[in-house]
C-alpha positions as CSV (number, residue, x, y, z in Angstrom):
1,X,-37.8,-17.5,9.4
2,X,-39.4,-14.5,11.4
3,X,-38.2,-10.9,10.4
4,X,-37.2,-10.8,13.9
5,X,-34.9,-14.0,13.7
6,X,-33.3,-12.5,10.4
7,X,-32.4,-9.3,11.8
8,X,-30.6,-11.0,14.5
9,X,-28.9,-12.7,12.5
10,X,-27.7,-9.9,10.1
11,X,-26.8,-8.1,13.4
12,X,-25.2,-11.1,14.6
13,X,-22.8,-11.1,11.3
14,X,-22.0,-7.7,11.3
15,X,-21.1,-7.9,15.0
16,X,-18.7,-10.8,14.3
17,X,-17.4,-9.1,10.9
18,X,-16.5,-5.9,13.5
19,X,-15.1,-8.2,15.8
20,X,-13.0,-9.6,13.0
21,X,-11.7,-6.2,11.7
22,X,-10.7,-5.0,15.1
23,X,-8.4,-8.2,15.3
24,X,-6.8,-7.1,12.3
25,X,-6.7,-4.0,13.3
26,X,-4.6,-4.6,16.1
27,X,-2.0,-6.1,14.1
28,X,-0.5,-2.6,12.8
29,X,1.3,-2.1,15.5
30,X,5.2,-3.1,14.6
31,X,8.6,-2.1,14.5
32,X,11.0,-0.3,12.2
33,X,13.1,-2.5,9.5
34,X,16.5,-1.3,8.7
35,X,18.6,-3.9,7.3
36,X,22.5,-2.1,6.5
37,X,25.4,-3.8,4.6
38,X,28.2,-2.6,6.5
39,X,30.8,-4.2,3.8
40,X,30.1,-1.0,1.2
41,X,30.4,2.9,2.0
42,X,26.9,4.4,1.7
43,X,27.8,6.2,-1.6
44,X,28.4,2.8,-3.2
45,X,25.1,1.5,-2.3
46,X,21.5,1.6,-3.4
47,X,18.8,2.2,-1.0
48,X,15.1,0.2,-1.0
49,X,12.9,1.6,1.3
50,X,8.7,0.1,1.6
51,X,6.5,2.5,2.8
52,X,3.7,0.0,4.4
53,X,0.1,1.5,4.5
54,X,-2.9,0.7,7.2
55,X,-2.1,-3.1,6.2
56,X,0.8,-2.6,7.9
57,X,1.5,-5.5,10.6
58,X,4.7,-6.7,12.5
59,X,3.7,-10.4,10.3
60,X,3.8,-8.2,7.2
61,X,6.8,-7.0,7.9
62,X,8.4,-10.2,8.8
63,X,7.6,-11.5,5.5
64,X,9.1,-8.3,3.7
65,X,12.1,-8.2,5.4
66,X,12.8,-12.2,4.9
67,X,12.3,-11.2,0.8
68,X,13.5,-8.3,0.4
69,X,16.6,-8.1,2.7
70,X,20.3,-9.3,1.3
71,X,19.3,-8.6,-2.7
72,X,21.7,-5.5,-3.7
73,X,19.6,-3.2,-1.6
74,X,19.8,-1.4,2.1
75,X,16.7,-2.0,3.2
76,X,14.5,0.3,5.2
77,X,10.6,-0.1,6.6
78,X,9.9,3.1,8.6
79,X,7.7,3.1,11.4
80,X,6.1,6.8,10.1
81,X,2.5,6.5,10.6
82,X,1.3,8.6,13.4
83,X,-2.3,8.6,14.8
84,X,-2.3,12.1,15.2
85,X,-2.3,13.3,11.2
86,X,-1.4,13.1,7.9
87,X,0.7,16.2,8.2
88,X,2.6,14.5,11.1
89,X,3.3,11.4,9.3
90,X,4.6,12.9,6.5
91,X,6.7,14.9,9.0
92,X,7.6,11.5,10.3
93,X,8.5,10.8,7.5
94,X,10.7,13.3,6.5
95,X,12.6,13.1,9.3
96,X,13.0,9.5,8.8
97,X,14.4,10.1,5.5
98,X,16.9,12.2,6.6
99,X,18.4,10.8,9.8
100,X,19.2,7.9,7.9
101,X,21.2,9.7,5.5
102,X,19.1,8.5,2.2
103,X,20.0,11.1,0.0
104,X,24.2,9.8,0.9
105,X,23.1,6.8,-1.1
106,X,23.9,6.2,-5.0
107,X,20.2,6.1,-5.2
108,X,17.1,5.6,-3.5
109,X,14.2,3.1,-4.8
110,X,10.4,3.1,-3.3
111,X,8.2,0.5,-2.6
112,X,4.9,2.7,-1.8
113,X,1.1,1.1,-0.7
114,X,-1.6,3.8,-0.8
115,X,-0.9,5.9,1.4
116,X,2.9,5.7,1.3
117,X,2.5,7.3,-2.2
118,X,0.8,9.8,-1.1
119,X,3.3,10.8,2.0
120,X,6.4,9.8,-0.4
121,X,5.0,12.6,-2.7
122,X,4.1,15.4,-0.8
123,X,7.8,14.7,0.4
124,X,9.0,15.3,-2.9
125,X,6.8,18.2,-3.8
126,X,8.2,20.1,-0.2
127,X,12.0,18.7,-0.3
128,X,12.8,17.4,-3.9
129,X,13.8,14.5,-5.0
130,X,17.1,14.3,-3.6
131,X,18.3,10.7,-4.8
132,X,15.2,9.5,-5.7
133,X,15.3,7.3,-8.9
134,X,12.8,4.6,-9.1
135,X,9.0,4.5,-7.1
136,X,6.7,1.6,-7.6
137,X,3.1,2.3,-6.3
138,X,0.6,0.1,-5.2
139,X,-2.6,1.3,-6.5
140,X,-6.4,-0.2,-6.1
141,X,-9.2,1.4,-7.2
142,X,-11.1,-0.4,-4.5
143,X,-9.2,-0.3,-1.4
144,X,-8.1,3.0,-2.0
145,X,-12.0,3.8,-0.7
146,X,-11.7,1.5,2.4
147,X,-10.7,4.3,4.7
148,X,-13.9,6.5,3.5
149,X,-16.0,3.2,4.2
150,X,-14.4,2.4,7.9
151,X,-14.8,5.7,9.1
152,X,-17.9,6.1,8.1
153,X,-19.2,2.4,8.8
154,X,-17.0,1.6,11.6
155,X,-16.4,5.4,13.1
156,X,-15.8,4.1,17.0
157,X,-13.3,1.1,15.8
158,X,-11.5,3.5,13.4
159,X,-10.9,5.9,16.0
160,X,-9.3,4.2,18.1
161,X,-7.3,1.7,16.4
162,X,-5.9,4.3,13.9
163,X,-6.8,7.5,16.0
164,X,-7.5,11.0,13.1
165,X,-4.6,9.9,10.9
166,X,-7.3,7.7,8.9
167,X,-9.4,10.5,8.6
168,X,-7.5,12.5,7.4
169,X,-6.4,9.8,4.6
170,X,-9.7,9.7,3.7
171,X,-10.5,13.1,3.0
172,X,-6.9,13.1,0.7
173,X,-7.1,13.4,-2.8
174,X,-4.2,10.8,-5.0
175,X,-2.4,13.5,-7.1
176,X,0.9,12.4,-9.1
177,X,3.8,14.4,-8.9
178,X,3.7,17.9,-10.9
179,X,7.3,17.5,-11.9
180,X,8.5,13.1,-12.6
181,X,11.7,14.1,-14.0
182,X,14.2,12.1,-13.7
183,X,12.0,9.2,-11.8
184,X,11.2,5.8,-13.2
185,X,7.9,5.0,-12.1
186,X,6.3,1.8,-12.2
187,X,2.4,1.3,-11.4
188,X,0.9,-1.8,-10.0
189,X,-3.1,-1.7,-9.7
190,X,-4.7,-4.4,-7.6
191,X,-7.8,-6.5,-9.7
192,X,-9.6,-7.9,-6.3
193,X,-11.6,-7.0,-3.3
194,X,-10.3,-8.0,0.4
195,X,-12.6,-9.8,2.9
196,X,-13.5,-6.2,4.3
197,X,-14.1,-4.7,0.9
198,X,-16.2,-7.7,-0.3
199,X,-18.2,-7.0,3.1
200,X,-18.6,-3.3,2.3
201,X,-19.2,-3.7,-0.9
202,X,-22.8,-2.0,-1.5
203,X,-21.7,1.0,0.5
204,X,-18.3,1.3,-1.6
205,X,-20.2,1.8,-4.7
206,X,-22.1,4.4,-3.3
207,X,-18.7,6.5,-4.4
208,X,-19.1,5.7,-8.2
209,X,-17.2,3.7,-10.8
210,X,-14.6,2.3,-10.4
211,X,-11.7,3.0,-12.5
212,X,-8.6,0.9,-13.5
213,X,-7.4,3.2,-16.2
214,X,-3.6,3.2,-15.3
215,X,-3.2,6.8,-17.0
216,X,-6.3,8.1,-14.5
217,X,-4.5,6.3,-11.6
218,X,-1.2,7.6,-12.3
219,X,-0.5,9.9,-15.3
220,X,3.6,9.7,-14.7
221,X,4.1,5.7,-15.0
222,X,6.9,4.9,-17.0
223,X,5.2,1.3,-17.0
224,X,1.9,-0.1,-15.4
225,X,0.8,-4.1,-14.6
226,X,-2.8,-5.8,-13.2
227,X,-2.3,-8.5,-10.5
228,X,-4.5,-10.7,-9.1
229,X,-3.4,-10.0,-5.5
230,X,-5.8,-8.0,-2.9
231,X,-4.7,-5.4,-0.9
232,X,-3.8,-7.7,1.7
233,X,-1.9,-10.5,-0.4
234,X,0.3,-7.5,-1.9
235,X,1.7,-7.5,1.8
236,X,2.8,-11.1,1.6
237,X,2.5,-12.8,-1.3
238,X,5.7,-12.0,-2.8
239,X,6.2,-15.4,-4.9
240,X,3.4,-13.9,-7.0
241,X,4.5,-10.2,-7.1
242,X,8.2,-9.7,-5.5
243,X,10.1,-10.6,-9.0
244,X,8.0,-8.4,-11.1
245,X,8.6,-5.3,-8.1
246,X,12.7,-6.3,-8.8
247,X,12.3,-6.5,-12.2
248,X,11.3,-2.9,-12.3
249,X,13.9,-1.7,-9.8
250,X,16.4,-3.3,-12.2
251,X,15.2,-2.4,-15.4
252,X,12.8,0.4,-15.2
253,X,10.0,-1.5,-17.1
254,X,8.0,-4.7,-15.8
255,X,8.4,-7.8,-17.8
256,X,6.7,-9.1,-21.1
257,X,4.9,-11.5,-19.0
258,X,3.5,-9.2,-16.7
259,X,0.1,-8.1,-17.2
260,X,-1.4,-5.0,-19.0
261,X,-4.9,-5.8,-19.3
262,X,-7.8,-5.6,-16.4
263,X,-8.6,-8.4,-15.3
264,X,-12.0,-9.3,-16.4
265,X,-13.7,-11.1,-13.3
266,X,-15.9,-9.9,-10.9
267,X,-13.6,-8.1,-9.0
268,X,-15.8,-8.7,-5.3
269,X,-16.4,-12.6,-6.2
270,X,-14.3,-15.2,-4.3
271,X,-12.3,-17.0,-6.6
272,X,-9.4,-19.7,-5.8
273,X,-6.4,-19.6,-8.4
274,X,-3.8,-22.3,-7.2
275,X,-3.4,-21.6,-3.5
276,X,-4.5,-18.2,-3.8
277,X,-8.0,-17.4,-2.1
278,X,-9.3,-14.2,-3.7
């Protein structure tokens, strides 16, 4: 095969792998979730509320809502990720919070991806913790680099599917809270590479190590688990994750079958595990 030929080709399979990434892309526009039980007064009730990431889709959400909805919990998915900047989604967000009256409830419980940790805790660090009790984040020492590799890789694409708000994210540094008092914290750290990751992967290692030390991730964790999920299954793949996430909202601590140990795999290999493509 000429040199010519491969390079074509190689071009060829970036192009379509671009191609593919601005379809998903496209899919994080959606719509806010609130799902209310009228039957209780607020100050009776607990409050769940999922702060999606740039995985975000209105599919995701479907699936969210259809678990997570009716199970002892108001339920609330904001729509608080603005294009413009960081420092305008976390105003968003803030004002999200808020309007809905969250700190009326008994308690509030959190259900953060990446960068919903982050915005959910320079929330707390400005306005308190009002009545927040429990925050489960969604950690991965992988994907947690994808938005340094698409705007870098993919700069045009980035821009204008997610306009400065992902470049801001990736300039952001993960910092726990200076002050966890009070807070039950669970960690979950994702163990595998999505498709975009796995593509990226040479240029993701360019940033060093990778580390899936739970302290390093999150020095305030009350409890940590390893799952097998990618970034994009933790948006969906609830029969896998969703009763260890209520275990902790019920009990503060994961269960004794959950996982504490890295997986060791390769975390960038496909793999199948029952019905599961990693």
């Amino acid at each position: 095969m000429s040199s010519c030929l491969k390079l074509y080709i190689c071009d060829m399979k970036k192009l379509m792998i671009t191609l593919i990434c601005l379809f998903l892309f496209v899919n994080v526009f959606s719509e806010e979730v609130i799902v209310i039980d009228t039957s209780k007064a607020i100050f009776q009730k607990k409050a769940l509320v999922i702060l999606n990431g740039f995985g975000d889709s209105k599919k995701n959400r479907k699936v969210q809502k259809k678990f997570f909805q009716n199970k002892g919990y108001d339920l609330f998915i904001p729509k608080y990720v603005k294009r413009k900047s960081i420092k305008l989604t976390q105003q968003t967000f803030t004002n999200f919070y808020y309007s809905n009256n969250l700190d009326s409830y008994k308690e509030v419980n959190f259900l953060c991806y990446i960068v919903g940790g982050l915005i959910l805790n320079k929330h707390i660090e400005k306005n308190g913790k009002g009545k927040i009790t429990k925050i489960i984040y969604d950690r991965s020492p992988i994907q947690e680099r994808a938005a340094k590799v698409a705007t870098k890789k993919l700069p045009i694409i980035s821009r204008i599917m997610y306009g400065k708000v992902l470049s801001d994210f990736s300039k952001e540094k993960l910092v726990s809270l200076t002050n966890d008092k009070d807070l039950d914290i669970g960690l979950i750290i994702e163990n595998k590479a999505t498709r975009l990751m796995r593509f990226f992967e040479k240029s993701a290692a360019k940033y060093g190590e990778y580390n899936f030390n739970a302290t390093q991730i999150e020095s305030n964790y009350d409890d940590f688990m390893h799952t097998i999920l990618d970034h994009d299954l933790m948006y969906t793949r609830f029969d896998i994750i969703g009763g260890e996430i209520f275990y902790f909202l019920q009990n503060s601590k994961f269960s004794v079958n959950s996982r504490r140990e890295k997986y060791h795999w390769n975390p960038f290999e496909k793999i199948k595990i029952d019905d599961i493509n990693l």
